[in-house]
N, C-alpha and C positions, 0 to 999 in steps of 0.2 A: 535507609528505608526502614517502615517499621513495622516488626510485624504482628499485627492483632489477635491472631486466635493459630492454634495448632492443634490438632485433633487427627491422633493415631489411632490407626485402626487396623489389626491385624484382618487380611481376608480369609485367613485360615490357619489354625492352630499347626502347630509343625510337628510331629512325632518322633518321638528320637530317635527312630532306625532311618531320618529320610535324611540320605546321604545325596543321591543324586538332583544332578538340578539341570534347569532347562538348555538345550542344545539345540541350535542349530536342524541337525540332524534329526534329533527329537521331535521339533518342533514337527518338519514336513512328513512326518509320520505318524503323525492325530489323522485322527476318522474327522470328517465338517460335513454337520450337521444341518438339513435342512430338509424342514419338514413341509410336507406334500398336502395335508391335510385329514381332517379328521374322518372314519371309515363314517357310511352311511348307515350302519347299525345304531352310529355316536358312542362308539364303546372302546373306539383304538384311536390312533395317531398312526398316520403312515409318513413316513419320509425315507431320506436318500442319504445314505451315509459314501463321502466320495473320497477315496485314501490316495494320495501322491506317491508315484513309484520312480522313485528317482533315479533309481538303474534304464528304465524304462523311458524314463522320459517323459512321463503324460499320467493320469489317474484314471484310477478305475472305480467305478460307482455298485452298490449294491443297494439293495432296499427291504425295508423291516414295517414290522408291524409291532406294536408294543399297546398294552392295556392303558385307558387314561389314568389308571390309579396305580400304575408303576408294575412292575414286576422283569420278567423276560423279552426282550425281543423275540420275535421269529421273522428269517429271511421270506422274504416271498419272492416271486418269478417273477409275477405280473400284477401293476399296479391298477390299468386300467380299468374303469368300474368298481373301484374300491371305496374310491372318494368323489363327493359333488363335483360334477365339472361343470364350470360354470360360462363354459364354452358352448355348452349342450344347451339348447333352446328349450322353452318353456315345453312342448308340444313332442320330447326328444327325438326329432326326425330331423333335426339341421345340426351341424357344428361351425363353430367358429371359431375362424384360422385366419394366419397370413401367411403373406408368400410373397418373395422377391419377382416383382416383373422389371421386364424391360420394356425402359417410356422414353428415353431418348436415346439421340444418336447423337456421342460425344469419342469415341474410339473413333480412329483413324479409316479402321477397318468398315468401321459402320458410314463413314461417307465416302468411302471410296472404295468401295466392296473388292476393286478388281487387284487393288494392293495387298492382300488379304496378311503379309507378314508383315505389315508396317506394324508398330510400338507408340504411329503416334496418338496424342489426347489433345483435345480442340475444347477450350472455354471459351463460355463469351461472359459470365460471371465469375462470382465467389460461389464458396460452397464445393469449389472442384475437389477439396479434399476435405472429411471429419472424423477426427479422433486418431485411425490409423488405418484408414482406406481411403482410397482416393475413389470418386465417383464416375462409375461404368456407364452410367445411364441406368442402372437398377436402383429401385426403390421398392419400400418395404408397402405392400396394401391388404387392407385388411378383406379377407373374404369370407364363402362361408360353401359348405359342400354339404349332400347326404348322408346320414350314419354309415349306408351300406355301399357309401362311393370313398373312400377316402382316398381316390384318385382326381375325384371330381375338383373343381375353385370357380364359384361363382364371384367375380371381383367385383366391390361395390365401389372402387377407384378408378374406373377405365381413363387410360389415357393421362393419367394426373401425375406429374413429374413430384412428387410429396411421397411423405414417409408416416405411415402407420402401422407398427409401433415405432414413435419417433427414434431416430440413430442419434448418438449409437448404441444405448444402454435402455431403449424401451421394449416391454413384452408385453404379454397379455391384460395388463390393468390398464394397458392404453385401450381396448374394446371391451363392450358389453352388450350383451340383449338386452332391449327393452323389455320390462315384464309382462306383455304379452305377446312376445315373441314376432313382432310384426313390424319392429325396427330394429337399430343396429346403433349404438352410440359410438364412436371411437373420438381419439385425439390427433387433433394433427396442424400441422404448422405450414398452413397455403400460399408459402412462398417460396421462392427459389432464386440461386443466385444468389444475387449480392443481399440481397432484401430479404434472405432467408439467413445470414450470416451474421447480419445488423440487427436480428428480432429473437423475442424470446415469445411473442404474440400466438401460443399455440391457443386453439378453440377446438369445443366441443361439440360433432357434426351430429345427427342425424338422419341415419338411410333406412328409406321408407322401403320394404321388400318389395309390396302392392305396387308401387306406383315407380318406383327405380329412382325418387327425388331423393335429393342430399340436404339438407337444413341446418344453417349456423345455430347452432343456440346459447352461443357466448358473443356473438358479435360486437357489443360494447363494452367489453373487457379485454383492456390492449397488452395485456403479461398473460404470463403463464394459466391456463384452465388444464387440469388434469386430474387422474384419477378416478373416470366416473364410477356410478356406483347405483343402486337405487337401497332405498328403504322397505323395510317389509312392507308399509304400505304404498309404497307404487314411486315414491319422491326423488327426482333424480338429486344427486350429492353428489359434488366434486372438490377439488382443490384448487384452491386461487390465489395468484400473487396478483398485483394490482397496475403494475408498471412496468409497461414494456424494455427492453431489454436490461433489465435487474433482474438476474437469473438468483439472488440471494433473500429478492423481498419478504417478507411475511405472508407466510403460507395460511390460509384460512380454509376452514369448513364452512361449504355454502351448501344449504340447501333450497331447491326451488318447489315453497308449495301456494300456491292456491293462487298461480302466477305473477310472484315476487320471490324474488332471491334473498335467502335470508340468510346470515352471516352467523354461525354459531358462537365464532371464534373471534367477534371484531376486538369484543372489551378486554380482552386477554392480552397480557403483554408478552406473549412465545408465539411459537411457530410451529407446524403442525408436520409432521415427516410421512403418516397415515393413518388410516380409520377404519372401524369398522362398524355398525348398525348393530345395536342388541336385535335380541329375537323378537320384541314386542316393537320395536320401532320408536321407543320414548327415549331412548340417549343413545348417546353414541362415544363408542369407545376411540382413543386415538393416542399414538405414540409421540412423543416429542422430547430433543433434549434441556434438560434443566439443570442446573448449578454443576456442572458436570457427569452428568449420568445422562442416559434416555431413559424415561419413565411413561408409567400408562397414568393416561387422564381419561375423565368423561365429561361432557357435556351433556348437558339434556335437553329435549327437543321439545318446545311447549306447545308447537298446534296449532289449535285455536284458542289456548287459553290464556292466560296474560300471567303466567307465571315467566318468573325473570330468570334469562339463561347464565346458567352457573356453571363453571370449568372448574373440576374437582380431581386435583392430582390423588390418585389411588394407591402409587410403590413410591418404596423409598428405598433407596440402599447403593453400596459401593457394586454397581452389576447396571451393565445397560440392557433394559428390552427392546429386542431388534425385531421383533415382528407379533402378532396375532392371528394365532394359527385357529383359533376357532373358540364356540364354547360348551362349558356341558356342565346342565343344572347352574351352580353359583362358581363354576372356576373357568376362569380364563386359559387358555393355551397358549401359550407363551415358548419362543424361543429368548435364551438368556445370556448374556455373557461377562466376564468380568476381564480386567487387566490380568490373574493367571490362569483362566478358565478358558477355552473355547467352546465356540457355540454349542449350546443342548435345549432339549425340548422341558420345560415345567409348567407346572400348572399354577395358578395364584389364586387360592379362594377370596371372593369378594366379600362375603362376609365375617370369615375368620380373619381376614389378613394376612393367610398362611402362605407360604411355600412351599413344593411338593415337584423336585425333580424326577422327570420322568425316566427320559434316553440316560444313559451311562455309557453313553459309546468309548470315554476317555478317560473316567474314571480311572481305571487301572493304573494311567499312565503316573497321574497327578497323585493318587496315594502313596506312589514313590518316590516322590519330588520334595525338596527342600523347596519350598514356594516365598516368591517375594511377598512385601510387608507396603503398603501404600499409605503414606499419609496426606491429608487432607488439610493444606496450608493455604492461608489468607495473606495477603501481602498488601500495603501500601502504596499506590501508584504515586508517579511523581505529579498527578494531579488531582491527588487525593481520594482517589476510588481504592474498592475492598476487590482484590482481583486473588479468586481461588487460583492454587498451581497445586497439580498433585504430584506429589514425589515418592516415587518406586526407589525403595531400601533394595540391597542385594541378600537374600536368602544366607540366613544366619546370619544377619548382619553384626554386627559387635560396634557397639558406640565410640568405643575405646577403641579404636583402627581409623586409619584416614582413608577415604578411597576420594576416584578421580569422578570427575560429575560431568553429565553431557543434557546440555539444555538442548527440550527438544521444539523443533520448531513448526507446528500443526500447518500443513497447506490447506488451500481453500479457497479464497483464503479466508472465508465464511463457512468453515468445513467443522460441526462440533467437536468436541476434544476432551471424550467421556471414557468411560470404564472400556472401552471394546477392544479386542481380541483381535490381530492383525498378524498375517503370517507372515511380512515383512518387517513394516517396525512393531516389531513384539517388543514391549516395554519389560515380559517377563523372561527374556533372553538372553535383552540388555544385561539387565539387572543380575542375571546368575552367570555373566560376566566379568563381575566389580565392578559397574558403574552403577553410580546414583542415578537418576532419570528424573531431570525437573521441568516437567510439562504445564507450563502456563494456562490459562483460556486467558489469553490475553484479548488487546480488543480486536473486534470483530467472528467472536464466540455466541453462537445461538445458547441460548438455555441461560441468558442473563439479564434479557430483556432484548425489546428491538433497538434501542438507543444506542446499548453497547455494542449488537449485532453487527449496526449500521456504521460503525464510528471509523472506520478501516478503510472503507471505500473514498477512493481520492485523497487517500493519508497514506499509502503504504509505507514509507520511510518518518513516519511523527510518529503520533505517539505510542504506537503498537511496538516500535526497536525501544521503546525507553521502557514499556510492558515487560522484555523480553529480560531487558537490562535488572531493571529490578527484582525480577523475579532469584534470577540466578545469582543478586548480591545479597539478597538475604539468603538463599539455600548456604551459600559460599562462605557466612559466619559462622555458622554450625562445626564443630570441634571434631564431628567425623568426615568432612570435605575438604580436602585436598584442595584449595584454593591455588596452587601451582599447577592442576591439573584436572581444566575445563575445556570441553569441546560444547560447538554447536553441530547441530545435524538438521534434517529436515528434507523436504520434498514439493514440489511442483511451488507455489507462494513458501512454505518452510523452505524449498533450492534458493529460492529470491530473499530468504531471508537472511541465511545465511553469506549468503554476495554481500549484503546489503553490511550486515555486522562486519563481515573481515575488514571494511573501511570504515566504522566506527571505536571496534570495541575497545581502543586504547590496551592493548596488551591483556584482559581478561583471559583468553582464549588461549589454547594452545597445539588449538587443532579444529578442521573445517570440515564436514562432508557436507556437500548439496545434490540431492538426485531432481532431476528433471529441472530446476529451477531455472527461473527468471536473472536473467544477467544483465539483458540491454532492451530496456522498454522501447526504443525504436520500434529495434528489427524484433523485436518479439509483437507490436502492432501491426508489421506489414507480411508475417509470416502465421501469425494465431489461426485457425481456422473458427474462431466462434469471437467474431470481431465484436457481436455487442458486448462479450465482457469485456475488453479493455478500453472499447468506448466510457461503457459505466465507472470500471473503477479505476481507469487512466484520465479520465473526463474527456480525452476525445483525441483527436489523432494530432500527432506530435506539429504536422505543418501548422495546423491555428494557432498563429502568433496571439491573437486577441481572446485566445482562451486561458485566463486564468491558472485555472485548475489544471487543465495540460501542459502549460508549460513549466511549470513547479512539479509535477508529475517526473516529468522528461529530462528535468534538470536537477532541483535537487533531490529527487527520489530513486536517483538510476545509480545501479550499481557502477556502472563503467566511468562516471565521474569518481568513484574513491576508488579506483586500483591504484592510483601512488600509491594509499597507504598501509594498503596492502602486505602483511607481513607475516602470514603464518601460513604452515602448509595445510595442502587444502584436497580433498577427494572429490572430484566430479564426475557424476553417473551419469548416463545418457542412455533417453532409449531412438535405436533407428527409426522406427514407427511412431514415434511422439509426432503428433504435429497438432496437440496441445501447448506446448512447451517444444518447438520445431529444434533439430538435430546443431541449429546453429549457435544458438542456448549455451550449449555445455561448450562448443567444440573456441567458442569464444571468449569463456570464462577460461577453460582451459589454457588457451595458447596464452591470454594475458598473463598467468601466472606462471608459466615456465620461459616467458620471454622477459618477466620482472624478477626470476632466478628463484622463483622460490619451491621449493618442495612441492611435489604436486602430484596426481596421476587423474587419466580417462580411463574409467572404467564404461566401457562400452557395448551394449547390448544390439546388434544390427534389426533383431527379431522381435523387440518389444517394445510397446508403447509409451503410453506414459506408466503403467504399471508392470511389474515382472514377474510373469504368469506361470512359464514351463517349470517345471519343476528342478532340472539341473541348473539353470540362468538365476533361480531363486536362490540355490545353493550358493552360487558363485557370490554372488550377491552378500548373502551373509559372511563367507570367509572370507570375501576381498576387503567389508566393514567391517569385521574385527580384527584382521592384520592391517589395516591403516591404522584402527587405535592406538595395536599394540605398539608401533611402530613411532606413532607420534604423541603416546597420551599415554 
């Protein structure tokens, strides 16, 4: 392969007292950072700095107030009334909330009251379980109460078996007040069962206070509508993907004025993650990832006037921004993060182009760190595309030393694969380590276009293993790489991908971990609990013999046909709660490889999901991943 452009780029110059480097231990002992919003004076930042106590078992949260133009924090008690709530009605005599109700009778106990210690669960659908609950018959509805009742719940969902804020990862941006206070916009997905398992068709409702009505107002858009919003002048704005159950489509900014939906975002070739409305209402700010990073763009909003909508990327650099915490005068509020940085709050002026960190919650830690070195590589695919991979040096690195390299394998599997800060796969952990870290955006990577985006889907085993492949055989010419001494790693599609390589890579490898991954596209279709993905990117269930796409999915795409060849030892993680990636996953990649004699271990978590949350499980987690290395790499 050949490789076209290489462009090193130190993130941070290294001091020569900094001897220590990133740990494990270290790591779950950073403050994370996330801020709350700006005070109502517009003169501070408030947020919640939350520290993992790993003795303990669980974190504890505290909260600060810091000047926009940097200086000191100070703790405060109480955040409430600090900052806009944007929960609080125009009029602030109403709030708006949700609240779990109970809408159906699916426990044992609820149809048959008089068993009251039965354990049993009665479906007549799908949907009985999402993410890592199984469904009680509670659902989340959006309500709304009194300032001076906050016992009160007026439910604008009576009866409705549906979820708003959608499960399992939606909150408060799934509702809004209309801006005059005399409706309720929320998100929500009006089906259930099997039909709610098979669809990504969430819309955007409607409830009228006056009159108790409810009103679709995305009816003819069968994907995803989310994130409502309004404009300073009155214009509802949301987020849109176009086609029902493709939960990875191209996300658009719509606005609806003068009764037409107008697309800010159509001619743009990305995809939009979220947004927020300047003060004047003439553009609109919005995050998204591009060539590996997430960055701020704007769009501007023309009216009534016939000027042409322009998408105007604003940052640039080795650092993703992960949110838009507000603004004040010409700077943005920004949370920021990079490959050895965790989350902090900065400011970005728009005019100067500047930066301007604000929090220092971790400062301290990082002034004492030998910090990794990331370079920014271009590679040759084997069918001719320029496919960025970024590769994490280890802290002091030295040209002249060989070290081992672990290619890493992004899940998603449309999941971007930029600068950010992860207290699992920390790339800057890795790294202070001795491994090299070479992360592809191989295909099916947002932030390259939609084409490349799209290319993954019903390909999972073509051209994205030959992406992976190339990536790590040019890292692997480099005269500081240990080419004897390569592993793959990766997680939920990175788990599938890994499976997938131990039965291609012709002896590259010399070591495997996969967490949560994809083993046997089967049983992973009849056990998923969010069936329209593997509808989409399986093309459809394994019985349609007359589907094409499915059965080249299910055949040559499935890890469980190349266990013959199968030859290296391999770490499989599993969570008990996954039923994203269901407990059968790991427990069956596993037994193949210890019934085909090969080195192996289950590392198994009974308590967590598809992610590993508690703070000692995280632990484990890290020492059980680098004594497998040490062990086999």
């Amino acid at each position: 392969m050949k490789k076209i452009l290489l462009l090193t780029v130190s993130l941070m110059g290294l001091s020569a007292s900094a001897q220590q480097t990133m740990t494990p231990e270290l790591l779950w002992s950073l403050g994370r950072v996330s801020a709350l919003g700006i005070s109502k004076d517009g003169k501070s930042v408030i947020y919640k700095v939350s520290t993992p106590n790993v003795a303990e078992n669980k974190s504890a949260s505290k909260f600060y107030s810091i000047p926009l133009t940097g200086g000191s924090a100070t703790e405060i008690k109480e955040t409430e009334g600090l900052v806009k709530d944007k929960n609080l009605s125009p009029d602030s005599k109403l709030i708006l909330t949700s609240k779990e109700i109970k809408v159906e009778k699916l426990l044992g106990s609820d149809l048959h009251p008089e068993l009251e210690k039965t354990t049993a669960q009665v479906y007549d659908g799908l949907d009985y379980r999402h993410w890592d609950t199984w469904n009680n018959g509670t659902h989340n509805h959006v309500g709304y109460h009194a300032v001076a009742d906050k016992d009160g719940f007026t439910d604008i969902m009576p009866n409705e078996p549906y979820d708003s804020p959608q499960k399992p990862h939606g909150g408060d941006e799934d509702f809004i007040w209309g801006p005059d206070g005399k409706t309720i916009v929320y998100v929500c997905k009006k089906k259930a069962g099997t039909a709610y398992a098979t669809s990504t068709n969430t819309d955007l409702y409607e409830y009228n206070l006056e009159t108790k009505q409810t009103t679709n107002l995305t009816p003819n858009n069968p994907g995803y509508d989310t994130q409502p919003a309004y404009s300073p002048q009155g214009y509802l704005t949301w987020l849109q993907m176009k086609r029902d159950g493709y939960e990875a489509d191209k996300n658009d900014i719509i606005v609806r004025y003068n009764g037409a939906d107008l697309n800010l975002t159509a001619g743009w070739d990305g995809t939009v993650d979220s947004f927020t409305w300047s003060a004047d209402g003439k553009k609109v700010y919005f995050l998204a990832p591009v060539d590996g990073t997430k960055q701020l763009f704007e769009v501007n909003f023309p009216g009534k006037t016939k000027i042409a909508v322009t998408v105007t990327q604003l940052t640039d650099g080795y650092f993703d921004v992960n949110s838009i915490v507000g603004f004040s005068g010409d700077n943005v509020i920004t949370e920021r993060a990079d490959i050895n940085h965790a989350q902090e709050i900065y400011s970005y002026n728009l005019k100067k182009k500047t930066w301007k960190q604000i929090s220092t919650v971790n400062n301290s830690v990082y002034n004492n760190l030998a910090l990794s070195k990331t370079e920014k590589r271009y590679v040759t695919t084997t069918d001719g595309k320029k496919m960025l991979v970024w590769v994490v040096l280890p802290p002091n690195f030295d040209p002249n030393k060989k070290y081992p390299a672990l290619l890493y394998c992004q899940g998603g599997p449309q999941s971007a694969l930029t600068q950010f800060y992860s207290f699992r796969w920390n790339f800057q952990v890795m790294a202070a380590q001795g491994y090299i870290i070479v992360a592809p955006n191989r295909r099916g990577m947002p932030g390259h276009g939609v084409q490349w985006n799209e290319q993954i889907s019903k390909d999972w085993g073509g051209q994205v293993m030959d992406d992976y492949l190339s990536a790590i055989d040019d890292v692997a010419k480099e005269p500081y790489v240990d080419s004897a001494r390569l592993g793959a790693v990766g997680a939920s599609y990175g788990g599938y991908s890994v499976f997938y390589l131990a039965g291609i890579h012709n002896k590259r490898f010399k070591t495997f971990i996969s967490h949560c991954g994809v083993f046997n596209l089967q049983s992973m279709y009849g056990t998923t609990e969010e069936v329209f993905f593997t509808n989409w990117d399986s093309g459809g269930p394994y019985w349609d013999k007359n589907n094409a796409a499915a059965q080249k999915t299910y055949t040559k795409f499935n890890p469980i046909n190349n266990v013959d060849k199968w030859d290296t030892p391999i770490l499989v993680i599993q969570g008990g709660s996954d039923y994203r990636v269901p407990i059968g996953q790991g427990q069956e990649a596993f037994q193949a490889a210890q019934l085909r004699g090969i080195k192996s271990r289950f590392l198994y978590f009974p308590d967590e999901n598809h992610w590993v949350l508690k703070p000692q499980n995280a632990m484990v987690w890290q020492r059980e991943f680098f004594r497998w290395l040490k062990e086999t790499l």
